[in-house]
Structure formats: structure tokens, C-alpha cells
ZAMARGU-4260 file (C-alpha; in steps of 0.2 Angstrom, whole numbers, plus 5000, padded with zeros to 4 digits):
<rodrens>
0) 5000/5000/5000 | 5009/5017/4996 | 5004/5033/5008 | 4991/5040/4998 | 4983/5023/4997
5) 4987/5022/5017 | 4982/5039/5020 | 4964/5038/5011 | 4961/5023/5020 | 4961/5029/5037
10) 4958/5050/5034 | 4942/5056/5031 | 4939/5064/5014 | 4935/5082/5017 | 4948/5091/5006
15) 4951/5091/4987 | 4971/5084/4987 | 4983/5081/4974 | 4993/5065/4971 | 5009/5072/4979
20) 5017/5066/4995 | 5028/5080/5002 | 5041/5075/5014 | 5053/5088/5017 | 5056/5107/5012
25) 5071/5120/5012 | 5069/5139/5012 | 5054/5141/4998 | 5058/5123/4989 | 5047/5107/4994
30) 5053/5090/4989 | 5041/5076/4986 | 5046/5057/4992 | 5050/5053/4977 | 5065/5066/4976
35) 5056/5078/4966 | 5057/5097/4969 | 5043/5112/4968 | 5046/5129/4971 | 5033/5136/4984
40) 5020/5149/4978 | 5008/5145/4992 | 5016/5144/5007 | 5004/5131/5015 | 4990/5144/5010
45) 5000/5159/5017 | 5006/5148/5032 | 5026/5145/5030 | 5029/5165/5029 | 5046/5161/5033
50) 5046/5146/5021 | 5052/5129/5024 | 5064/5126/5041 | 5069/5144/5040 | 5085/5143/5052
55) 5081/5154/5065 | 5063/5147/5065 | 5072/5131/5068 | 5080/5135/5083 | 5067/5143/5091
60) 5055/5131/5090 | 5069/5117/5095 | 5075/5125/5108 | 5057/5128/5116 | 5054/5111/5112
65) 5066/5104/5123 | 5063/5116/5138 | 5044/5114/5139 | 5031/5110/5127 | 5013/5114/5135
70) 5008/5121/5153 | 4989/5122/5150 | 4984/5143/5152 | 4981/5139/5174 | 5000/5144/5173
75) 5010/5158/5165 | 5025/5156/5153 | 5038/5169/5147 | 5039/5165/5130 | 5018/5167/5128
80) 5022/5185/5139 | 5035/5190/5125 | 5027/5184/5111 | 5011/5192/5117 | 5022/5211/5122
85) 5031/5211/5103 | 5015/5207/5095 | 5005/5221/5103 | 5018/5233/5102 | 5019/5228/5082
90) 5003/5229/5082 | 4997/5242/5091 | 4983/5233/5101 | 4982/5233/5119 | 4979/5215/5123
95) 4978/5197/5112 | 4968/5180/5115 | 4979/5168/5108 | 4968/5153/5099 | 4974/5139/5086
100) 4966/5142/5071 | 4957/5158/5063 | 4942/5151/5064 | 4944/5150/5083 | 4952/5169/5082
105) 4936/5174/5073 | 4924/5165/5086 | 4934/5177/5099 | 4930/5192/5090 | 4911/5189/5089
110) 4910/5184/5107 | 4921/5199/5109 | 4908/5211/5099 | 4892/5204/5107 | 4896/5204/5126
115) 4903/5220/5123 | 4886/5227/5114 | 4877/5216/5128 | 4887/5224/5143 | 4885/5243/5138
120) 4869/5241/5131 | 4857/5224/5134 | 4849/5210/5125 | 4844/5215/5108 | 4861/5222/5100
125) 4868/5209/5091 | 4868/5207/5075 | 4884/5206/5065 | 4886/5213/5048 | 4897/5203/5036
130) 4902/5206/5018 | 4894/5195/5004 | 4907/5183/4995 | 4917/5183/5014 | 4926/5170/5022
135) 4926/5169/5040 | 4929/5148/5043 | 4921/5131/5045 | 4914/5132/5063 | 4895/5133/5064
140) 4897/5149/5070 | 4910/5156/5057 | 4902/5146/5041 | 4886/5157/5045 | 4897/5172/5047
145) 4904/5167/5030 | 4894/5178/5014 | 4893/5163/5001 | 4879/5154/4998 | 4889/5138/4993
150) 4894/5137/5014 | 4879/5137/5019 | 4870/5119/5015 | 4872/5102/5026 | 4873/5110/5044
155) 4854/5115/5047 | 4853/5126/5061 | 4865/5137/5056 | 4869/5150/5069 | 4859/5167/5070
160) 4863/5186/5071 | 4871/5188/5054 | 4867/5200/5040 | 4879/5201/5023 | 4879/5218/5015
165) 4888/5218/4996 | 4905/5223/4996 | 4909/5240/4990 | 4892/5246/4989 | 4890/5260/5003
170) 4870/5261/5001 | 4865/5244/5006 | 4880/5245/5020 | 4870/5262/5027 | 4853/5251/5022
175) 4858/5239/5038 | 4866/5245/5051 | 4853/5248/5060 | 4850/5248/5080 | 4851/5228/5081
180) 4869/5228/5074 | 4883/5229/5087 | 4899/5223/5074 | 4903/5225/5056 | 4915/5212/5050
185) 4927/5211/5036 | 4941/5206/5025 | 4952/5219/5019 | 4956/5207/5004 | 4944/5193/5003
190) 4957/5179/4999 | 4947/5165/4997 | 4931/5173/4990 | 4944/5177/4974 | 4957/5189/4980
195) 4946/5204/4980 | 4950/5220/4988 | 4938/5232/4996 | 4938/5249/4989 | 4947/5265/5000
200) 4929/5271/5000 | 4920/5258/5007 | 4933/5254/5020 | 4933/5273/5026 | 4913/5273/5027
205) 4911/5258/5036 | 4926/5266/5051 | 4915/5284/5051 | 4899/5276/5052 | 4904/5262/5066
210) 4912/5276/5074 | 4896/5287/5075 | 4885/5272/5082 | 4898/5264/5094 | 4897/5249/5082
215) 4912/5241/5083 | 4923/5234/5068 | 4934/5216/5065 | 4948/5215/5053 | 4947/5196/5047
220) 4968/5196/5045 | 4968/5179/5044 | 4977/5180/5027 | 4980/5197/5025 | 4990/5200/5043
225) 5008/5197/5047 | 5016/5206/5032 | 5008/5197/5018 | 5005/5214/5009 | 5017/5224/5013
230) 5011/5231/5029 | 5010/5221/5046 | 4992/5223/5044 | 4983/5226/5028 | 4973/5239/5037
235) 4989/5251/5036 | 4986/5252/5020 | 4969/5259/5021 | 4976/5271/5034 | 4963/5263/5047
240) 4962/5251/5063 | 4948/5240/5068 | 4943/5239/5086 | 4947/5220/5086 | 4956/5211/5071
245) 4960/5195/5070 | 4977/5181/5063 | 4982/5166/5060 | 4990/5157/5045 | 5005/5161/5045
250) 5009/5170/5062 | 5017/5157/5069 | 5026/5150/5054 | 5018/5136/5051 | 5014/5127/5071
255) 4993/5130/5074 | 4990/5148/5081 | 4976/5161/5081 | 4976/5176/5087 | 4962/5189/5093
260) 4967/5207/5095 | 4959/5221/5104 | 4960/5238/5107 | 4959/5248/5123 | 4941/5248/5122
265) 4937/5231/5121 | 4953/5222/5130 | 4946/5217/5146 | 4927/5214/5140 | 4931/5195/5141
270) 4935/5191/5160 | 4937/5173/5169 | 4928/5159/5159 | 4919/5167/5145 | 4931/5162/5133
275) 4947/5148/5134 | 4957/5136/5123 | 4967/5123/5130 | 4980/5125/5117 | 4981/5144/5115
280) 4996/5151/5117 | 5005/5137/5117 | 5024/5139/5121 | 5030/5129/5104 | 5017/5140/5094
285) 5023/5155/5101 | 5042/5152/5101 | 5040/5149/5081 | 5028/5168/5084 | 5043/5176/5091
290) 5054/5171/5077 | 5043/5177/5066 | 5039/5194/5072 | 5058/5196/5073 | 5059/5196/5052
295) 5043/5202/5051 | 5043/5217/5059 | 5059/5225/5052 | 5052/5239/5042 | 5066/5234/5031
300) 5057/5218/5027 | 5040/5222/5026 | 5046/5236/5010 | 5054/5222/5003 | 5039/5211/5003
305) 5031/5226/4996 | 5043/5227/4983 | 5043/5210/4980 | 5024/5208/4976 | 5026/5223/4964
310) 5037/5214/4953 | 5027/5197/4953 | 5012/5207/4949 | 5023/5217/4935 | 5028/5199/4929
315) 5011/5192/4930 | 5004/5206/4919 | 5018/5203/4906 | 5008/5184/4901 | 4996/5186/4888
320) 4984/5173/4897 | 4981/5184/4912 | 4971/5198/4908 | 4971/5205/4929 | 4978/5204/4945
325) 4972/5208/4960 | 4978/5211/4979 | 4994/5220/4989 | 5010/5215/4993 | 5014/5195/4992
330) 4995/5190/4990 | 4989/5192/4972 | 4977/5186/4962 | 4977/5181/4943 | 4962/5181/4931
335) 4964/5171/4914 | 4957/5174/4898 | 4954/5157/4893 | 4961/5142/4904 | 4953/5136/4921
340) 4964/5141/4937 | 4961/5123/4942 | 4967/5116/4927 | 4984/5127/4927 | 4988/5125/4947
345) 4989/5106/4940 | 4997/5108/4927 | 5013/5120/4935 | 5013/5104/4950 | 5019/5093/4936
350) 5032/5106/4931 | 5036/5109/4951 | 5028/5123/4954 | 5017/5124/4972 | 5000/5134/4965
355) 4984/5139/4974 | 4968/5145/4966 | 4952/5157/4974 | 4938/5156/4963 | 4943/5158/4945
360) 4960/5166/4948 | 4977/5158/4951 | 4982/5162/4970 | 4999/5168/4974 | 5005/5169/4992
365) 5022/5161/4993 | 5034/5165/5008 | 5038/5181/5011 | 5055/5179/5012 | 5056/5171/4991
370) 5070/5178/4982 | 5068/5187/4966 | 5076/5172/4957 | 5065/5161/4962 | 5050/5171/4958
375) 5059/5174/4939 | 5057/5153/4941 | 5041/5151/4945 | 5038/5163/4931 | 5044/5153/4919
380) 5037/5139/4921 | 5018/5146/4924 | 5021/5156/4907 | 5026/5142/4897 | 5010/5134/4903
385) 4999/5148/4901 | 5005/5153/4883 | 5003/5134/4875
</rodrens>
């Protein structure tokens, strides 16, 4: 029986895989157990941001390993209190609940919105506004937070107190933010509804109008956060900050971590037993966090990131298959003219090249630290399938 076999066998079949086995990985270059080797676009969906066995990560994460690996959140640990210290100060938020997934970061944040709503101002304030084409997760909870109708099937009762306005479009926005609304969440970039940004417009009317209602805003950063366009958070680029946003993916370089963020006005609405995870903040996850923030937030970094995602765009554009792309920094998104997205991320896996797709585009977020080299590689080979 070979692993895939083996795998299938025993692991329920709830994702979409390809027939490759990867076994081991260096900097932004996977190898398969055959030998074979692919040069990384998709950083585990946006999660290696360093890449594969990035040194210092390494020896972080081996180092905590062999001091301790779990406590349980009844006791403190040092290396949660620094990660936790460099990632407000980064940041700019005044406290973090630290979760496993973003999923679990998202479920935070709504708690978050509704017991503050419930607190200042009773029952009856709860409603959460959400974006049409959004992404929020697969919880219950976050699947109805979730603005596709594709999500919402199987799972009968889905969870209450969500209303999707469409994106960009101010009037319907103004339409439903009513008295009964205590949140408006949102992506930045919605990565997996197709890499679409929000307009500047849009984002500025929904801070001034939360603003004037004491209606609080969440930054879904799940994959926007932790320099994937250029900026710490994407919502420097729009010049604002939500009262709570939200992280995950690649924070921790690749060990499980969520993170849920809060500004002074929210930090301490969740006390003693209103919210938990027995693996939050785990000191493995946050000693490969700390090694992250370290590279991450150097400014000199994030402009390189920057600078890095303006070239693969400006590469991207120089195909005569893709008509568009879309996004900030090192998280872009391609539109094609005449091939399916699914067709071609198969296709550059045979050539070795590591693809993602969102909607009908091809997906780019590889690690933040690729070299210009490799992106001219990965280049290559995606042009010589796109223009056969």
C-alpha cells in the first residue's frame, strides 16, 4: 500500500488533494518522496511565511521544544508573555487572545463584539454585519458568518445574528446598520472569495459610520495579517484600525496559532471563563511567533515584501493569458482569459511549481522571504503553461 493509498484509507475525505506526498522542504523549495522538487507559491495557504525550516525558526522552535512544550493557560510562561508584548507593540493593540486556528480567532472576535454590545447596552444588539462573498471559517458559527451561499447547505441550524451587505456598495451598507447591529466584520482582501480587495471608500465609510454608532469593527487578517501585503496589517494600507482584528495562518510560521486582538476599548470585556482554549498560546506555537515577528517586523522587510509583490504582479501582467491581478503585497490574484485556474495549478505541480487558486484566479502567496530568482522561476514555468 503506498501513503496515499494508506492515507485515504484511514483519513476522512474532506479536502480536494493532489497526488503528491511531500516530505521535506528548504527555504521556499518542497521535495516530494520521490525526490522531486517544487518551488513554493503557496506557502501552505499563506502559512510557512518564513518558508520551509527557515534557520532561526528552527532553533526557536527546537529549543522551546526541549525546555517545555505545554503548561495548560492555569500557569504563565515567558515565552507566551514575549510573544504576546512584541505582537501588541507591532501591532498596536492593547491586549491578544491567543487561539489555534482563525476560525477559533474569529469565534473570539464575535464573542468579543456581542458581550461588549450586551454589557453597555442589553439584549437585543447583536447582529453582525458581514460582507457578501466573505470568508470567516468552517465552525458553525464562522460558516454562517461566512457571505457565500455555497457554505451554507448540510449543517441545518446554522447560527443566528448575521446580516451580509455587498461589498463596496455604501448604500446597502447604510441600508443595515441599524439599531440591532453591534459589529461590522470584514476582510480587507477577501482571499478565498477570489482575492478581492475592498475599495478605499468603502473601507473609510464603514470606520465613520461604526464610529458614530459605537458599532464596533473586526479586521478578518487571517490571510491578510503578518506582512503578507506589505504592511503588518493590511489595514495600514487603508490608513485605518479595527477595534478588534484577527490572525492566524502564517503568524506562527507554520505550528497552529490564532490570534484575537483588541484595542483599549474592548481588552478586558472577556473576564474569567467566558472564553478559553486549552492550546492557545501554546509555548511551541509562540516560540516559532517570536521568530517570526523578529523578520517580520523590520520595516526593512515588510518594504521588501512590498517590493517583491510589485514585481510578481509586473511579471504576472507581462503573460498574455492573464488579463488582471488583484491584491497587495505577496498576496495576488490572477484572472485568465481562457484556461481554468484549476486546470493550470495542476498543470505548474507537474512542472514543480506549488499553486493555489480562489475562485477563478490563480492564487499567489508564497513566503515572504522568496528571492527574486525564484519568483523569475516560478515565472517561467507558469508562462510556458499559460501561453501553449
Amino acid at each position: 500500500m503506498n501513503t496515499i493509498e494508506q492515507f485515504n484509507k484511514h483519513v476522512m475525505p474532506t479536502y480536494g488533494r493532489y497526488d503528491l506526498v511531500l516530505e521535506k522542504g528548504e527555504n521556499r523549495t518542497a521535495t516530494d518522496e520521490n525526490g522531486k522538487q517544487y518551488i513554493d507559491f503557496g506557502s501552505g495557504i499563506g502559512t510557512n511565511s518564513l518558508g520551509f525550516c527557515n534557520e532561526n525558526w528552527v532553533n526557536a522552535v527546537c529549543g522551546q521544544v526541549k525546555a517545555i512544550q505545554h503548561t495548560s493557560n492555569y500557569y504563565y510562561t515567558k515565552v507566551q508573555a514575549d510573544f504576546a508584548e512584541k505582537l501588541c507593540n507591532v501591532t498596536g493593540y492593547s491586549k491578544v487572545f491567543f487561539g489555534n486556528s482563525g476560525a477559533e480567532a474569529n469565534e473570539c472576535a464575535i464573542k468579543l463584539a456581542r458581550k461588549y454590545s450586551f454589557d453597555k447596552y442589553g439584549k437585543g444588539r447583536h447582529n453582525i454585519i458581514t460582507l457578501v462573498n466573505s470568508f470567516h471559517g468552517r465552525t458553525l458559527c464562522t460558516l454562517s458568518a461566512t457571505g457565500q451561499d455555497v457554505f451554507h447547505n448540510y449543517f441545518f441550524p446554522f447560527v443566528e445574528g448575521f446580516i451580509y451587505v455587498n461589498a463596496n456598495d455604501v448604500d446597502d451598507l447604510k441600508a443595515k446598520l441599524d439599531d440591532t447591529v453591534c459589529a461590522v466584520m470584514f476582510e480587507y482582501i477577501q482571499g478565498e472569495g477570489g482575492v478581492v480587495p475592498l475599495s478605499q471608500d468603502f473601507v473609510d465609510e464603514i470606520f465613520d459610520l461604526c464610529a458614530k454608532k459605537d458599532i464596533l469593527t473586526i479586521a478578518d487578517e487571517v490571510q491578510t495579517g503578518v506582512g503578507r501585503t506589505g504592511k503588518f496589517l493590511a489595514g495600514d494600507n487603508f490608513g485605518h484600525k479595527a477595534d478588534i482584528s484577527t490572525l492566524a495562518k502564517g503568524i506562527a510560521g507554520g505550528i497552529p496559532m490564532g490570534a484575537c486582538l483588541a484595542d483599549e476599548k474592548c481588552a478586558d470585556v472577556l473576564g474569567k471563563g467566558t472564553h478559553g482554549s486549552t492550546f492557545g498560546g501554546n509555548p511551541i506555537a509562540c516560540a516559532g511567533g517570536n521568530a517570526v515577528l523578529d523578520f517580520i517586523s523590520d520595516e526593512k522587510n515588510q518594504k521588501e515584501v512590498a517590493e517583491k509583490g510589485k514585481y510578481l504582479r509586473e511579471k504576472l501582467l507581462e503573460i498574455s493569458e492573464i488579463t488582471s491581478v488583484d491584491g497587495m503585497g505577496l498576496m495576488l490574484g490572477a484572472a485568465l482569459k481562457t484556461k481554468s485556474a484549476a486546470d493550470v495549478v495542476k498543470a505548474a505541480l507537474d512542472k514543480g511549481l506549488l499553486l493555489l487558486t480562489a475562485k477563478e484566479k490563480v492564487r499567489f502567496l508564497p513566503p515572504l522571504t522568496i528571492t527574486y530568482e525564484e519568483i523569475d522561476k516560478g515565472i517561467s514555468i507558469l508562462k510556458d503553461i499559460l501561453e501553449k
